[in-house]
N, C-alpha and C positions, 0 to 999 in steps of 0.2 A: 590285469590285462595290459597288454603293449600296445601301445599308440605306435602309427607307423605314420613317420612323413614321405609325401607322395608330391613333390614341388611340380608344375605343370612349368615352371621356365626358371628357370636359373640365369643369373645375367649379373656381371660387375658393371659400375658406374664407376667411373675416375675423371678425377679432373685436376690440373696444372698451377696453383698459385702462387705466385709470389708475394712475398710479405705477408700469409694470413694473417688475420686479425686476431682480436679478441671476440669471436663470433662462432656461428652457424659454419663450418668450412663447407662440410655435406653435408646433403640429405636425402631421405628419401622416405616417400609419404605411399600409405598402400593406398589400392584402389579403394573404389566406394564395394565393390563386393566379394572381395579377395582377401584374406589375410597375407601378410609377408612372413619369412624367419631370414635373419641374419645369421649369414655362415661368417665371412670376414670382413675385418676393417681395418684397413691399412695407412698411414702414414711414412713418406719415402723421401729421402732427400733427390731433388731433380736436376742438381747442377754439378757440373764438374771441378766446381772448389767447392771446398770447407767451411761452412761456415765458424760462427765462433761456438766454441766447446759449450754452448747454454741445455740448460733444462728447460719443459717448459708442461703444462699439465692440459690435458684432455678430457673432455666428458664424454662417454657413451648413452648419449641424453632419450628418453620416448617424451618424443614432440605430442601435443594433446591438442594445437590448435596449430594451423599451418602456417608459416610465417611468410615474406616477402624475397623471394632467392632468383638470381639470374637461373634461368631454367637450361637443365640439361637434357638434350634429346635424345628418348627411347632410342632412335636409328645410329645413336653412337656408344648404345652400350653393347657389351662384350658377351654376346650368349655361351652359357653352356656349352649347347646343340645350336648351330646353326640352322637346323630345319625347321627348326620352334618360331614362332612370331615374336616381334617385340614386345615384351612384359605389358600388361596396362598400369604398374606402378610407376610413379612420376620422381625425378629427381630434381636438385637444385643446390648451388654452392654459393658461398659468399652473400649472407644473409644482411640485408636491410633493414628489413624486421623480423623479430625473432618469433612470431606465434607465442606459443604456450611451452616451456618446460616443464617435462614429468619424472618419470624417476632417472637418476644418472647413477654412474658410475664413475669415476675419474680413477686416471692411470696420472704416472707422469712418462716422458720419454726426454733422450736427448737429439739434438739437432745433428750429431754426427751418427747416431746410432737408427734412428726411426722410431714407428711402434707399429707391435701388430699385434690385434686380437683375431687370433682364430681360434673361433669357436668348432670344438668336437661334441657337439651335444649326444646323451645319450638318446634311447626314445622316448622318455619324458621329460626333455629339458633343452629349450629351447629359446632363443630370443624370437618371441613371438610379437609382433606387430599387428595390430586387431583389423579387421577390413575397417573402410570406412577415410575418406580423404584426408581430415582434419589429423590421423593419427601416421607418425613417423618413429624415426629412427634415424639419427644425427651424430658428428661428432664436431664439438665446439668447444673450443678453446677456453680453459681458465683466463688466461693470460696470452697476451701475443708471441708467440714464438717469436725465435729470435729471427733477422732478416735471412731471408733465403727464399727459395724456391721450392716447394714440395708438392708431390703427388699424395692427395686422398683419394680411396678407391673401396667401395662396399661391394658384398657379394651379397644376393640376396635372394632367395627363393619365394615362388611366387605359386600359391598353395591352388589346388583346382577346386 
């Protein structure tokens, strides 16, 4: 039997950093009674020079306990549909503290080139994010990228 996804709001979170760290760059935590799925996640370079030609690696991390993050407000992220209400999933960039790490993924990307995971799931396969506050979906650096300025940017469907 086919499972079918039915998202009640779709909405990208982006945000602007210069110098990431070695850290949490985004995130985003589901509701306490919502599940999420992750469509895409993007890193961009934001500046109009070049940085230097480095590599640098990324995790596609599920957070298990919610860490300490300058918060990003629902009313700035990016809907789908505009008709739709703002998600009740919560974001956050530039992490303080890190919560709980659960299972990752790592890519590497370069600093002239970006990274992007877009996910085309078929109808049983999906980055699922379970309801519940404590449990995320992040992308955090191995290592500090190199100096520059870049945009991180998740899409994220928010299941009814």
């Amino acid at each position: 039997m086919a499972s079918v996804l039915v998202p009640a709001n779709v909405a990208t979170v982006g945000v602007k950093i210069t110098n990431p760290g070695a850290v949490t760059n985004l995130v985003i935590h589901a509701p306490s009674a919502k599940p999420i799925v992750l469509v895409r996640a993007r890193i961009e370079l934001a500046q109009a020079t070049v940085p230097a030609d480095a590599h640098c690696a990324v995790k596609l991390v599920r957070k298990t306990a919610a860490g300490t993050y300058t918060s990003i407000a629902a009313s700035t992220f990016v809907l789908a549909d505009p008709a739709e209400s703002d998600p009740s999933f919560t974001a956050g960039h530039t992490a303080s503290g890190e919560g709980t790490d659960g299972d990752a993924v790592e890519y590497g990307w370069g600093a002239r080139t970006g990274w992007v995971f877009d996910w085309a799931p078929t109808d049983t396969e999906y980055v699922l994010v379970q309801a519940g506050t404590a449990n995320g979906i992040a992308l955090k650096h191995v290592t500090a990228p190199p100096a520059g300025v870049y945009t991180f940017s998740m899409t994220a469907a928010e299941i009814a």
